[in-house]
C-alpha distance (Angstrom), angle and dihedral (degrees) to the residues before:
residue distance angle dihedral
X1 . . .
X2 3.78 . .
X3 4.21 123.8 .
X4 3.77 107.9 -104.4
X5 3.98 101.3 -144.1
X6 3.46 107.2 -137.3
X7 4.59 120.5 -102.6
X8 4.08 83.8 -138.7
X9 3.63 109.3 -50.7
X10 3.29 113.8 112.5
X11 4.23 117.7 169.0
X12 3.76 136.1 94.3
X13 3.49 127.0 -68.6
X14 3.98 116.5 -132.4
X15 3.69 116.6 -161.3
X16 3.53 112.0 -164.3
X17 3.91 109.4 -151.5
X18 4.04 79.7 24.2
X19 3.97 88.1 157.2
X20 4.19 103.2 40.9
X21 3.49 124.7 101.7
X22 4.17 89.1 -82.4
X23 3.81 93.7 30.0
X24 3.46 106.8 62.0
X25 4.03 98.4 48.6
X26 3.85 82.1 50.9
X27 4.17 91.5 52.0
X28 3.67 83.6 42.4
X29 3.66 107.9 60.1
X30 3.99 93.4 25.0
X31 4.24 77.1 63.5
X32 3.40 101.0 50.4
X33 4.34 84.8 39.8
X34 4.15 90.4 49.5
X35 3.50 108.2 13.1
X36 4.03 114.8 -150.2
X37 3.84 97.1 13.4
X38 3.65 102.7 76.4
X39 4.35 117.0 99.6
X40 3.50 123.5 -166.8
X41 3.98 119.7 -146.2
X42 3.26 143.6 -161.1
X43 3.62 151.0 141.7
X44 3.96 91.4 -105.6
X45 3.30 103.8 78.0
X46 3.77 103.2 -163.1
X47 4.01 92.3 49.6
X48 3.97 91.8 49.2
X49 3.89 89.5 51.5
X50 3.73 98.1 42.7
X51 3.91 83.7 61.5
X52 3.87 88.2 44.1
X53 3.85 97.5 -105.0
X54 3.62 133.1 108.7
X55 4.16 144.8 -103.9
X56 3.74 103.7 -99.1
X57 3.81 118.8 157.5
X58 4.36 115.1 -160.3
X59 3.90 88.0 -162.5
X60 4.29 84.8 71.6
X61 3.98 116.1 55.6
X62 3.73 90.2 -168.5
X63 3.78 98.6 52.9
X64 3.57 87.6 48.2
X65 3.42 95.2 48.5
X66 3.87 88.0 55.7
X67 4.02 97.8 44.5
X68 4.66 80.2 60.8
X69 3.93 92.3 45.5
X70 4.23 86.9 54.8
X71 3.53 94.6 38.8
X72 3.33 91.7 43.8
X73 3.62 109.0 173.7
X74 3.82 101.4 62.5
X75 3.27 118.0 157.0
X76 3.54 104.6 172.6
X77 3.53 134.3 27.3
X78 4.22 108.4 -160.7
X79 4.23 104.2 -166.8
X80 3.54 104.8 -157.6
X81 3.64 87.8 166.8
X82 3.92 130.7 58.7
X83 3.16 123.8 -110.3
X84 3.98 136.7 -138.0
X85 4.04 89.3 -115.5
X86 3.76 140.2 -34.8
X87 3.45 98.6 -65.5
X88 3.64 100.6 99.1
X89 4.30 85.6 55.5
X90 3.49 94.9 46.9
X91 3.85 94.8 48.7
X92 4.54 81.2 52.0
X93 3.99 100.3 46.6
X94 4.03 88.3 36.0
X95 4.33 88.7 66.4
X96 4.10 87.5 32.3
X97 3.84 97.7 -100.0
X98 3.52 114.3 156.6
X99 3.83 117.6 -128.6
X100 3.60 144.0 -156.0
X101 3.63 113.4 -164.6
X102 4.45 112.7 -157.0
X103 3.90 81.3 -171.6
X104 3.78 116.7 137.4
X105 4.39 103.5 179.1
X106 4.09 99.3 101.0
X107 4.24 84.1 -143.0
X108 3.30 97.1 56.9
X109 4.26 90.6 42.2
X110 3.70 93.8 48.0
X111 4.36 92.0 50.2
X112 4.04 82.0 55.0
X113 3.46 85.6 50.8
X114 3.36 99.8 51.9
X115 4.34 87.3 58.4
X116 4.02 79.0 67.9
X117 3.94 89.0 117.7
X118 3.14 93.2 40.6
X119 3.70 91.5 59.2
X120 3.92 90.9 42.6
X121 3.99 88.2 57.2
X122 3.75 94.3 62.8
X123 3.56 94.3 30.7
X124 4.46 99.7 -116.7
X125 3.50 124.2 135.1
X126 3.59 132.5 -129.9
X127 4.28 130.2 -159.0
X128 3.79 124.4 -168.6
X129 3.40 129.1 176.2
X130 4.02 94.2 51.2
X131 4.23 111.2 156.2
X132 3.47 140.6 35.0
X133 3.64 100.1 -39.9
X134 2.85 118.0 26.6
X135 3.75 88.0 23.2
X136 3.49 121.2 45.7
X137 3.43 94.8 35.6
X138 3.75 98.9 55.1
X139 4.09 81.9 66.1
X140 3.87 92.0 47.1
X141 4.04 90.8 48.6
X142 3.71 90.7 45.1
X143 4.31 94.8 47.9
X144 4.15 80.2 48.0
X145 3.44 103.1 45.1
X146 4.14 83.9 50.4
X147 3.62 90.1 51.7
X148 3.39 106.8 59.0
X149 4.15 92.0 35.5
X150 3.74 101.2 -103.1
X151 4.02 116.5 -12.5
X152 3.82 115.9 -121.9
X153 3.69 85.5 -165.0
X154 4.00 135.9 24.5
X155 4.10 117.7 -165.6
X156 3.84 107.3 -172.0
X157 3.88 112.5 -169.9
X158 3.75 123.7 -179.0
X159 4.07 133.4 -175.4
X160 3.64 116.8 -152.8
X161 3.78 127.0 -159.4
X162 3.71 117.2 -121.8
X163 3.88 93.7 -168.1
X164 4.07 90.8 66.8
X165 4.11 114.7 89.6
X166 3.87 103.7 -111.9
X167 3.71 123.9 -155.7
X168 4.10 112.0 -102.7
X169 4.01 80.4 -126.3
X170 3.73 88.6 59.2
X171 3.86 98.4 43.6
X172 3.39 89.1 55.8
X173 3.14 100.3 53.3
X174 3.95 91.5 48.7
X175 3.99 88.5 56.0
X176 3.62 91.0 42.6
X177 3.74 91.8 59.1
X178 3.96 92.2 39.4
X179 3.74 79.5 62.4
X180 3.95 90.6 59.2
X181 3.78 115.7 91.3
X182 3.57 121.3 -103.2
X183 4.14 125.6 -122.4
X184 3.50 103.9 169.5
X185 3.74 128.0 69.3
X186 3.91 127.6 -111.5
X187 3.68 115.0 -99.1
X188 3.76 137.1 -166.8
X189 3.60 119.1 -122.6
X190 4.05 138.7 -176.0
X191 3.74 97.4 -132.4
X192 4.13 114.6 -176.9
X193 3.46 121.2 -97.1
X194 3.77 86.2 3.4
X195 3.74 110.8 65.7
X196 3.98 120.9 -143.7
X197 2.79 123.4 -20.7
X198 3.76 143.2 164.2
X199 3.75 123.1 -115.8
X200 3.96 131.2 -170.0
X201 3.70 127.9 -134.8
X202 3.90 105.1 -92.7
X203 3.86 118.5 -176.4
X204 4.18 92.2 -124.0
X205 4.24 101.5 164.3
X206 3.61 94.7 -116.2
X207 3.96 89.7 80.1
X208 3.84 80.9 56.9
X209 4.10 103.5 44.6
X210 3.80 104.9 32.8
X211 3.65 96.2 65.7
X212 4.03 84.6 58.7
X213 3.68 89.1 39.4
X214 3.44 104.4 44.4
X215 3.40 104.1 22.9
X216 4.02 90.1 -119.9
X217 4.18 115.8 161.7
X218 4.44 92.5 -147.9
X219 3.91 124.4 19.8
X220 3.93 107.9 167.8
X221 3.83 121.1 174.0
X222 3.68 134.9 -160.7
X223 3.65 140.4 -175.4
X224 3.67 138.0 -142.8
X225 3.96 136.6 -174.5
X226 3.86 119.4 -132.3
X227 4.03 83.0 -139.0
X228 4.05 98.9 71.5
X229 3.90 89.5 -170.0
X230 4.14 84.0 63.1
X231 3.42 100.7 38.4
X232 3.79 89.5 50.8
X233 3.79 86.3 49.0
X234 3.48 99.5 43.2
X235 4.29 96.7 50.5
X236 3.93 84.3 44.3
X237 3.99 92.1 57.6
X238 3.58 81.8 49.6
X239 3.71 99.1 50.0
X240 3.72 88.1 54.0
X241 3.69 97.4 55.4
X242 3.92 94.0 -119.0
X243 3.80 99.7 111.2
X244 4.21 86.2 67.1
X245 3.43 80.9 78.0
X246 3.63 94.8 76.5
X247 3.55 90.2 79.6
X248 3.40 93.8 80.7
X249 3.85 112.7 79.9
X250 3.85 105.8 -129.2
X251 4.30 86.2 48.8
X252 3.94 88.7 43.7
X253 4.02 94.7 53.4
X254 4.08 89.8 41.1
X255 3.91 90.3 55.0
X256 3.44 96.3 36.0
X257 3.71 99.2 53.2
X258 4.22 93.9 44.6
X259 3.75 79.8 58.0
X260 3.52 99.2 57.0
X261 3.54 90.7 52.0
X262 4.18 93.5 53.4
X263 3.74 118.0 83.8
X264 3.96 108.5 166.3
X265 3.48 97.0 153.2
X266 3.98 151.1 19.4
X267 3.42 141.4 -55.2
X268 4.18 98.1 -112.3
X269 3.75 135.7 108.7
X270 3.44 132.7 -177.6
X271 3.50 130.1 -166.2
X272 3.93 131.9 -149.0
X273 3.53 137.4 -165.9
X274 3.66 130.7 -170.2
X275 4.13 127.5 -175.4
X276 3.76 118.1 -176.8
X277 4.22 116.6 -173.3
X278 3.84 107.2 173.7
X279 3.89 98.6 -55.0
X280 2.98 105.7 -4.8
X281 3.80 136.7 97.2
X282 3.40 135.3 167.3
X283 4.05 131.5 168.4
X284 3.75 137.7 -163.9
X285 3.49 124.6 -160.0
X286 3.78 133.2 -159.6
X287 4.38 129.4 -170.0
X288 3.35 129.3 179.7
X289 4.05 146.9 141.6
X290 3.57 130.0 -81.4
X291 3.95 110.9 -7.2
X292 3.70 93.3 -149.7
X293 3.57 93.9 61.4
X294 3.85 95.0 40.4
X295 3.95 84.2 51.3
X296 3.58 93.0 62.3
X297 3.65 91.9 44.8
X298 3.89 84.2 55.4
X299 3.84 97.9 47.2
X300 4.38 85.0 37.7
X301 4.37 89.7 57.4
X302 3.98 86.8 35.3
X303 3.99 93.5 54.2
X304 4.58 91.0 41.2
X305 3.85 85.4 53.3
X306 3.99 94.9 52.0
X307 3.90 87.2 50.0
X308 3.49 105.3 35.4
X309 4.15 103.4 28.4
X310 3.86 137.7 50.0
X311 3.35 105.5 -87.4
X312 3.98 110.6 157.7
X313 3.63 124.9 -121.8
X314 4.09 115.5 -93.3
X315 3.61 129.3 64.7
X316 3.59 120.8 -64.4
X317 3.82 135.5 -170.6
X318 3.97 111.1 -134.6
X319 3.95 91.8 -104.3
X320 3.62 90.5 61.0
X321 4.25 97.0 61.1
X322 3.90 102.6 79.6
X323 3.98 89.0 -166.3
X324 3.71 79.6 67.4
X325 3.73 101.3 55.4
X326 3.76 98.6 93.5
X327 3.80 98.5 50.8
X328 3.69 90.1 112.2
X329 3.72 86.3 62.7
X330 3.96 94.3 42.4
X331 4.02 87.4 49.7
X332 3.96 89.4 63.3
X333 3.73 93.4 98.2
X334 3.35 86.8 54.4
X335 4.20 94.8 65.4
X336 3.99 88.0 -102.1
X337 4.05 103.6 133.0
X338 3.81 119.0 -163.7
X339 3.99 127.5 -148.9
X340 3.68 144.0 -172.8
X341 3.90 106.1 -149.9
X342 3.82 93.8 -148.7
X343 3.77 104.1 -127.0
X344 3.86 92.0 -1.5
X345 4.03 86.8 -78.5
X346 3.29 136.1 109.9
X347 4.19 99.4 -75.2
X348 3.70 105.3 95.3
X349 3.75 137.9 164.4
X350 3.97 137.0 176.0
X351 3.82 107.8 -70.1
X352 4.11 115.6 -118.0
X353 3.46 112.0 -98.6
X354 4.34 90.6 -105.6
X355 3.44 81.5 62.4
X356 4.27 81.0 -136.3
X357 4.20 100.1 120.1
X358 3.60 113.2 153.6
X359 3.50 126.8 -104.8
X360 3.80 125.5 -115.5
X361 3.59 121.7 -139.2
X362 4.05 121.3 -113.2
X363 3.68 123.9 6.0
């Protein structure tokens, strides 16, 4: 990789989570980007200083407050884990740090942006939204919703690979929303490289922001396991009204840790979007290799363009940066592979490298 010089912003860069499954492929290539300004951090202090970084803990707003006062020349904070609340953002955009926010639970996206004034007064920016999902497929609604002149209705379907070694932050998570009632239907899908199959409604926080951001009536979006016998396991728990019981903490750490310890399948995903207006449909699909890695080269691109490019002050989810709109493309060294599914069928071919191929009528 090649040293981006910085367009003016000079200042560390503290990644919080900078060693977890996400964090440290974010520390990574921000290093090799700005060499010497990026901190790990993490609530176990010995691992965060073996890498050179610092103890800083999101779940206390004072502490955190105190790790930026004895840095003191942050200026970016990268949260690759999720915080309690929006107190850790607010305390960033109130001194003018920029943020990048690897967040996924739409509450706790929409109270960060709510600070967007806040960040406009002392002139920082903010991105949510940044990895897989929400992330990647913000830019794959947004290129469909273009395509077919204004979508009436977005599906967003994602596999996830049971074989790759999740975060506990991120299983959680998963479980949590599992836990969340479903009001969509299941649906069947042709998914690259995987074939049908069916996916379940799962409350991912692009259903929640797009229709803000993009102005689209319907978003609904669904999940699937590359292991069918766990994703048939998993939706049946749910169907039963068991997996509510993750909410409580002792239930939550039980599930999460047998999870850890299962690896049926691979490490792929794929991602899928569909955008229907009247008759017509078009789809773009996206695969690649380990999410967690591709999410911190998502949040790692999403932090260089807040330092180094013109984004304006305010809050911002991902879909809303147009420098960012051909990250799919920049990700293909990376093993992510991008396709328009001509007519939202089975036909597909590489996209061009605008990302702008025309849409067929019909399916």
């Amino acid at each position: 990789m090649t040293t981006v010089k910085s367009a003016g912003t000079a200042g560390r860069i503290l990644v919080a989570g900078g060693y977890g499954a996400v964090g440290a492929t974010v520390s990574s290539t921000l290093g090799a980007w700005f060499p010497g300004r990026v901190v790990p951090g993490g609530r176990d202090r010995a691992r965060a200083r073996r890498l050179g970084g610092v103890r800083v803990d999101v779940t206390d707003p004072g502490g955190f407050r105190r790790v930026l006062d004895d840095l003191g020349d942050v200026a970016a904070v990268v949260l690759c884990v999720e915080p309690p609340d929006a107190g850790v953002a607010r305390i960033c955009l109130e001194r003018g740090v920029r943020l990048v926010d690897v967040g996924a639970t739409a509450r706790l996206l929409d109270a960060v942006a709510d600070l967007s004034a806040t960040a406009t007064a002392t002139g920082a920016a903010a991105l949510l939204s940044v990895g897989v999902a929400p992330g990647l497929t913000n830019l794959l609604a947004r290129r469909a919703h273009e395509a077919v002149g204004g979508a009436e209705h977005l599906d967003i379907t994602l596999l996830f690979g049971t074989g790759e070694r999740h975060g506990a932050d991120a299983l959680r998570w998963t479980l949590a929303g599992l836990g969340e009632g479903a009001t969509a239907s299941p649906r069947r899908t042709e998914l690259p490289g995987h074939g049908a199959r069916t996916a379940y409604p799962f409350p991912f926080s692009d259903q929640h922001t797009l229709p803000r951001t993009l102005g689209v009536p319907e978003v609904t979006t669904r999940l699937c396991l590359d292991s069918r016998p766990l994703t048939a396991a998993l939706f049946a728990l749910r169907r039963t009204g068991l997996l509510k019981a993750v909410g409580r903490p002792r239930a939550l750490r039980s599930l999460t840790g047998a999870l850890h310890r299962i690896h049926l399948g691979g490490d792929g995903f794929a991602v899928r979007v569909d955008a229907w207006r009247g008759d017509r449909h078009t789809a773009y699909a996206l695969t690649g290799r380990e999410q967690s890695r591709i999410t911190g080269l998502v949040a790692a691109h999403a932090t260089r363009e807040l330092l180094t490019g013109v984004a304006p002050p305010g809050v911002h989810h991902i879909d809303q940066l147009p420098a960012l709109s051909a990250l799919p493309e920049a990700l293909a060294a990376h093993g992510v592979a991008l396709r328009r599914l001509v007519g939202g069928g089975g036909d597909d071919r590489p996209c061009s490298p605008s990302g702008t191929d025309k849409v067929r009528r019909g399916n």
